[in-house]
C-alpha positions as CSV (number, residue, x, y, z in Angstrom):
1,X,0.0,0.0,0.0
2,X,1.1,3.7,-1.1
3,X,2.4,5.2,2.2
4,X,0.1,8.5,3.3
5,X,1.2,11.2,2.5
6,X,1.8,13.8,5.5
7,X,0.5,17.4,5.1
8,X,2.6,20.2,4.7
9,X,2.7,22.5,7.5
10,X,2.2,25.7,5.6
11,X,5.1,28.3,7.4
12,X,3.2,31.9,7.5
13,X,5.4,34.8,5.6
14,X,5.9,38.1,5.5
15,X,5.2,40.9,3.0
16,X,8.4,42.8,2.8
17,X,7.1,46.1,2.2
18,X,8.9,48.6,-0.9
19,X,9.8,50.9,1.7
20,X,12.2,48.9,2.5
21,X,14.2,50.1,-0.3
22,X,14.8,53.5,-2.2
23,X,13.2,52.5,-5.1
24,X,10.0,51.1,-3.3
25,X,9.9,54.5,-1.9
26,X,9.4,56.1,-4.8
27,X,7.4,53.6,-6.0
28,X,5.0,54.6,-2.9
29,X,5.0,57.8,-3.4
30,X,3.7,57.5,-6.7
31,X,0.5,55.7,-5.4
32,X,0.2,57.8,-2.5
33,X,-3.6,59.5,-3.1
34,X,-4.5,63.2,-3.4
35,X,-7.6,63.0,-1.0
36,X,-5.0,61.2,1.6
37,X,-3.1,64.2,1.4
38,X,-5.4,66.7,1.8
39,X,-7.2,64.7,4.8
40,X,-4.4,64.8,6.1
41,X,-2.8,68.3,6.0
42,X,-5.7,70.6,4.6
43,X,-4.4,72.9,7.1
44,X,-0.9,73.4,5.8
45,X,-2.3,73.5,2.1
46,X,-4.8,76.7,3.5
47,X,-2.2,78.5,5.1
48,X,-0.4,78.5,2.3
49,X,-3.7,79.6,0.1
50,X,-4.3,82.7,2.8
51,X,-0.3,83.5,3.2
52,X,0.3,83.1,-0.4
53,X,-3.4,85.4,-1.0
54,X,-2.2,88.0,1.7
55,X,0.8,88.4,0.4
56,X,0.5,88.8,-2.9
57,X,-2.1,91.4,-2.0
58,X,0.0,93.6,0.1
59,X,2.7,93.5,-2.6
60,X,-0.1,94.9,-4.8
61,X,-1.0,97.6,-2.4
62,X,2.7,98.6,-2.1
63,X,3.7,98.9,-6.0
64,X,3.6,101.7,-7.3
65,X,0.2,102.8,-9.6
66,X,0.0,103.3,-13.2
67,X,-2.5,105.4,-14.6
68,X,-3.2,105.3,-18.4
69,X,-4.8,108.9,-20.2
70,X,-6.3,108.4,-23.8
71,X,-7.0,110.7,-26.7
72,X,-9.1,109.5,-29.3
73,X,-8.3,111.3,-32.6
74,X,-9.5,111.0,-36.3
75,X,-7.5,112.3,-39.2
76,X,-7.7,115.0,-40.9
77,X,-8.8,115.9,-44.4
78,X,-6.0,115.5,-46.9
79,X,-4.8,118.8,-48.5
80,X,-4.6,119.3,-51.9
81,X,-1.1,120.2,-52.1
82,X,0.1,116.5,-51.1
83,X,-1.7,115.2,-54.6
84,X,1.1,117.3,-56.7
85,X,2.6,114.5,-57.7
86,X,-0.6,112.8,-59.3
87,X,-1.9,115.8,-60.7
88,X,1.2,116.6,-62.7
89,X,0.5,113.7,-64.8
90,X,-1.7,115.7,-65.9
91,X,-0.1,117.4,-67.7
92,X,0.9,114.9,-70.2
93,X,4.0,115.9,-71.5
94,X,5.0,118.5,-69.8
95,X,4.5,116.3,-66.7
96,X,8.2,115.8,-66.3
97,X,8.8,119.9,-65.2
98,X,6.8,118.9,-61.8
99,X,8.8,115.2,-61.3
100,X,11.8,116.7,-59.9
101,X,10.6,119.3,-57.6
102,X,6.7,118.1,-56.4
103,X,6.8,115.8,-53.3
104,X,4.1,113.2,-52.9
105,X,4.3,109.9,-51.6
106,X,2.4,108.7,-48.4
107,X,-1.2,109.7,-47.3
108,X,-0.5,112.4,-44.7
109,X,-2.2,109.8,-41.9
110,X,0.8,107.5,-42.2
111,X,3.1,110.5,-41.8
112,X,1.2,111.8,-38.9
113,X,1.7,108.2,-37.8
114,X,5.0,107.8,-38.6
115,X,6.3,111.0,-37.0
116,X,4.8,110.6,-34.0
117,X,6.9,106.7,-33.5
118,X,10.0,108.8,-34.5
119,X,12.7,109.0,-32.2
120,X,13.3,113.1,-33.5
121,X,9.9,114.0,-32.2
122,X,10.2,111.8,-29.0
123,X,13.4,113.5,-28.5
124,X,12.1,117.1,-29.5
125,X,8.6,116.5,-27.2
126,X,11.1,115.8,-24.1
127,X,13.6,118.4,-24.8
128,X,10.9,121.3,-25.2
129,X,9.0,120.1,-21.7
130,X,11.7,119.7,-20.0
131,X,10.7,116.1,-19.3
132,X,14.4,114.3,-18.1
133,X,14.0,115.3,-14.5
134,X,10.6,113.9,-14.4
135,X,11.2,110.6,-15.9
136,X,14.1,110.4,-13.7
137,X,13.2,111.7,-10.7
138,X,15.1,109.1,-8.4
139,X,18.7,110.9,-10.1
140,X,17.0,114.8,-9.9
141,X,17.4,117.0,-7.0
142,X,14.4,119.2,-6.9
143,X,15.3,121.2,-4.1
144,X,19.2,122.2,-5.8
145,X,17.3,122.2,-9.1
146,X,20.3,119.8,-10.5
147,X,21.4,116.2,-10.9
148,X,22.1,114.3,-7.9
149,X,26.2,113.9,-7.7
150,X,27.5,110.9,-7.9
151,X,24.8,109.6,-10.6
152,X,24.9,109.8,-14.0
153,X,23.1,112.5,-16.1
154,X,20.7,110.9,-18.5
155,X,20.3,112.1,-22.1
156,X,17.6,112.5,-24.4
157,X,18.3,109.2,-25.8
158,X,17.8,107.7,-22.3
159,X,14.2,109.8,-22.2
160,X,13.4,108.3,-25.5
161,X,13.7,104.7,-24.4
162,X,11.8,105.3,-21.3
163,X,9.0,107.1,-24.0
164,X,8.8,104.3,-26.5
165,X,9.0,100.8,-23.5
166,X,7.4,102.4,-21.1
167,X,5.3,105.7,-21.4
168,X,3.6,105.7,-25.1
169,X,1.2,103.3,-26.8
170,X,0.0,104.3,-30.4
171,X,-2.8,101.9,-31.8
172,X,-5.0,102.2,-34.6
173,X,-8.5,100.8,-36.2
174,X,-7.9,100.1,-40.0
175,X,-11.4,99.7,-40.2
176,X,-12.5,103.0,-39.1
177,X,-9.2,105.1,-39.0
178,X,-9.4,106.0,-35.2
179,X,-6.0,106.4,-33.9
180,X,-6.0,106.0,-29.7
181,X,-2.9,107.4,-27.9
182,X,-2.1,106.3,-24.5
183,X,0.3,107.4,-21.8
184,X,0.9,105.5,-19.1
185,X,2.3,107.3,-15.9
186,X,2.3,107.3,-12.4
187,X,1.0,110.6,-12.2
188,X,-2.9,111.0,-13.6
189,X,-2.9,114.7,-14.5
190,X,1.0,114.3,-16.3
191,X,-0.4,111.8,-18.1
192,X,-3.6,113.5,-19.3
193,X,-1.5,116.7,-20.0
194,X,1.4,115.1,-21.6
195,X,-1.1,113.1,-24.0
196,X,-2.8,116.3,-24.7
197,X,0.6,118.1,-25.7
198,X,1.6,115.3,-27.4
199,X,-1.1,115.7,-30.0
200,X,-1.2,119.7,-30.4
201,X,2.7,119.4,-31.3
202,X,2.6,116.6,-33.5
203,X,-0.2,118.6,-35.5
204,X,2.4,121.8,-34.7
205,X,5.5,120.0,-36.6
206,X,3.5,118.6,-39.7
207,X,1.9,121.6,-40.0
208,X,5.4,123.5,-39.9
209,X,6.8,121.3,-42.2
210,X,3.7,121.2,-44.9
211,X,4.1,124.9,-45.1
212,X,7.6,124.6,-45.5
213,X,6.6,122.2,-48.4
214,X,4.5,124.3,-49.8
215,X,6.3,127.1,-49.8
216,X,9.5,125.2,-52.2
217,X,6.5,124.2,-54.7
218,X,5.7,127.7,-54.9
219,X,9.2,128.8,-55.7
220,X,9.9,125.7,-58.1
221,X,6.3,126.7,-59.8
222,X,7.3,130.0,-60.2
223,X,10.9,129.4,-61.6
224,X,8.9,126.7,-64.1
225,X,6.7,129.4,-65.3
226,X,9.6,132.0,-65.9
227,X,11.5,129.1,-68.0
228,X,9.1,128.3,-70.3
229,X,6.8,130.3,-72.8
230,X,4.7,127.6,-73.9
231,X,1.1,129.0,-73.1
232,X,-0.4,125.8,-72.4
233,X,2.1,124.9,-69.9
234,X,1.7,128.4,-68.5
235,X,-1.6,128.1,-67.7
236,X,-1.2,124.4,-66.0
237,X,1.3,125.9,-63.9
238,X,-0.4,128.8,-62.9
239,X,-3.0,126.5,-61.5
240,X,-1.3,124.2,-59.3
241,X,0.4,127.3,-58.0
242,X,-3.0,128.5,-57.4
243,X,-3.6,125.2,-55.9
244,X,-0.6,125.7,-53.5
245,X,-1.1,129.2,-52.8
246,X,-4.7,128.1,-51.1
247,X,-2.9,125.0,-49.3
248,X,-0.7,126.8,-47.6
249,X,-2.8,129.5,-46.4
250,X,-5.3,126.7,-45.2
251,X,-2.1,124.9,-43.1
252,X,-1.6,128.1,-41.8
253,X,-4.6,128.7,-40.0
254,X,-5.2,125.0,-39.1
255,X,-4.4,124.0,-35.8
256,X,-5.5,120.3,-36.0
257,X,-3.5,120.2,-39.1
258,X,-2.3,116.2,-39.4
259,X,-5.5,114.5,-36.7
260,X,-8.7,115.7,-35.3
261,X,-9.2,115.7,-31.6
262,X,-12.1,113.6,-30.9
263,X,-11.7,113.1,-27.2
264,X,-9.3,115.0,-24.9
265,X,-7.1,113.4,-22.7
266,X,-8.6,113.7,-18.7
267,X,-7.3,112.6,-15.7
268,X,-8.5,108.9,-15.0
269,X,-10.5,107.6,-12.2
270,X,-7.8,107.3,-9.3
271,X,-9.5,104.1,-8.6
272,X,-8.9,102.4,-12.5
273,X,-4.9,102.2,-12.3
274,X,-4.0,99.6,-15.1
275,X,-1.1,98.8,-12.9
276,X,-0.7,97.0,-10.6
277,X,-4.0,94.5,-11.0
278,X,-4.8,93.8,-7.5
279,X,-7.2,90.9,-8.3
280,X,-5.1,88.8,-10.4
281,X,-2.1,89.2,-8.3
282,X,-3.7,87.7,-5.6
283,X,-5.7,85.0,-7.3
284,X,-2.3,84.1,-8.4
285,X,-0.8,84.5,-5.1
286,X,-3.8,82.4,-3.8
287,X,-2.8,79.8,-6.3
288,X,0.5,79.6,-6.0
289,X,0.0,79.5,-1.9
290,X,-2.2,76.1,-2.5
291,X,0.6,74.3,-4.5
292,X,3.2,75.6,-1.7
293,X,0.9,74.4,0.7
294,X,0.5,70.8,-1.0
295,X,4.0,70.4,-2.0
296,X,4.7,70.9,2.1
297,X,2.1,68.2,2.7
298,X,3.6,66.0,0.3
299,X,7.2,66.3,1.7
300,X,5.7,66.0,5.1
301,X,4.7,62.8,4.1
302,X,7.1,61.4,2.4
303,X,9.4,62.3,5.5
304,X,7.3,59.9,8.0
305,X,9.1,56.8,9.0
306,X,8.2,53.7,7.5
307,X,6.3,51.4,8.9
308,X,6.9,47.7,8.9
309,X,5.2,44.6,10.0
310,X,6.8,42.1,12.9
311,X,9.2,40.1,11.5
């Protein structure tokens, strides 16, 4: 007969847990649960919400507030002496006596434009207000009426950088043609009264320099019509000097000579700044708190000893 088999005492084991180990640690913390975390340290994670909250709203409350002042402006009609060019194709033939000495080019909207980006009229707007010692205040000694000793002096190229990074903003509608300007200062009525300037001497130069313009056509008109004899010619001459004659009288007398002033500049509501915003720096800051908070939690945890069954 087959001898009985005995049973097998079955020897309980262990599990050896992965803590045991580096890599088992890791391995943990991997599978370690969100809601565990926070059931276990919501505290830590909302002090760090209302610490991270409070202080990013103090630090808003601290900075310094920048106020933005507007001017809406339209422009203005074009004036006739800025067609030269096209209307001395008129002419036919004789077109070519106008070629050399009639400007034309780009509607006087993109000049306006382009003039008041230039670096020359940044430069010449800061130089005539005597702007330097208020952009750089923290160098100007009000009370000696002079530059601090000891720092350096800043030029008019310094003011310009400050004017084009910092200070103005140009943008405009293609749809409509509305040209905003904006600039941006600490100071609400210097930033109303600069935007305001701004536009009454941009209007000043380009009207300056139209009459200036119009003044050469004159002469080169007039020397054209004393060099030739041709009546024809005469008599197409004599009416785009006419032509000129009326432009620059009407740029004389036109004080919004390159835009229209739609809407002044005025001081803006001392409770609007643009900068700092208050509200999103603290939702950020409450934000930011919460996943300092959490990441405390996590490292909390990850710091308890192990624990181990009875070997």
């Amino acid at each position: 007969m087959d001898k009985q088999r005995e049973p097998v005492e079955m020897t309980p084991g262990y599990f050896v847990p992965a803590e045991a180990s580096p890599s088992g640690r890791v391995a943990n913390a991997a599978n370690l649960d969100l809601f565990r975390l926070l059931r276990t340290g919501w505290w830590i994670v909302m002090l760090g919400v209302g610490l991270g909250g409070l202080g990013a709203f103090l630090v808003a409350k601290a900075s310094e507030r920048i106020y933005e002042a507007t001017v809406l402006l339209a422009p203005a009609e074009e004036n006739a002496g800025s067609g030269l060019a096209s209307l001395s194709s008129q002419l036919g033939g004789v077109g070519f006596l106008l070629d050399a000495g009639v400007t034309g080019g780009a509607s006087l909207q993109d000049r306006a434009l382009a003039t008041l980006k230039s670096r020359g009229f940044s430069a010449r707007f800061i130089d005539e207000n005597g702007l330097l010692p208020i952009l750089f205040s923290d160098r100007w000694d009000a009370a000696a009426g002079e530059w601090q000793s000891g720092t350096s002096v800043p030029s008019l190229d310094d003011g310009v950088e400050i004017m084009e990074r910092r200070l103005r903003k140009v943008s405009v509608d293609r749809q409509t043609g509305i040209t905003t300007l904006a600039i941006r200062w600490a100071d609400r009525q210097l930033a109303a009264d600069w935007a305001n300037a701004m536009i009454d001497s941009l209007n000043l130069v380009l009207r300056e320099s139209a009459v200036a313009e119009f003044n050469r056509n004159i002469d080169y008109l007039n020397r054209q019509m004393e060099n030739t004899s041709v009546v024809a010619v005469r008599e197409s001459l004599s009416n785009l000097l006419e032509e000129q004659i009326k432009s620059a009288m009407i740029a004389n007398v036109s004080s919004e000579y390159a835009f229209r002033i739609l809407d002044r500049a005025v001081p803006p509501d001392p409770k609007r700044p643009i900068r700092p915003r208050t509200a999103l720096l603290t939702a950020v800051g409450l934000l930011l708190g919460g996943l300092l908070g959490l990441g405390m939690v996590w490292v909390r945890q990850m710091s308890k000893p192990s624990s181990t069954a009875p070997g």
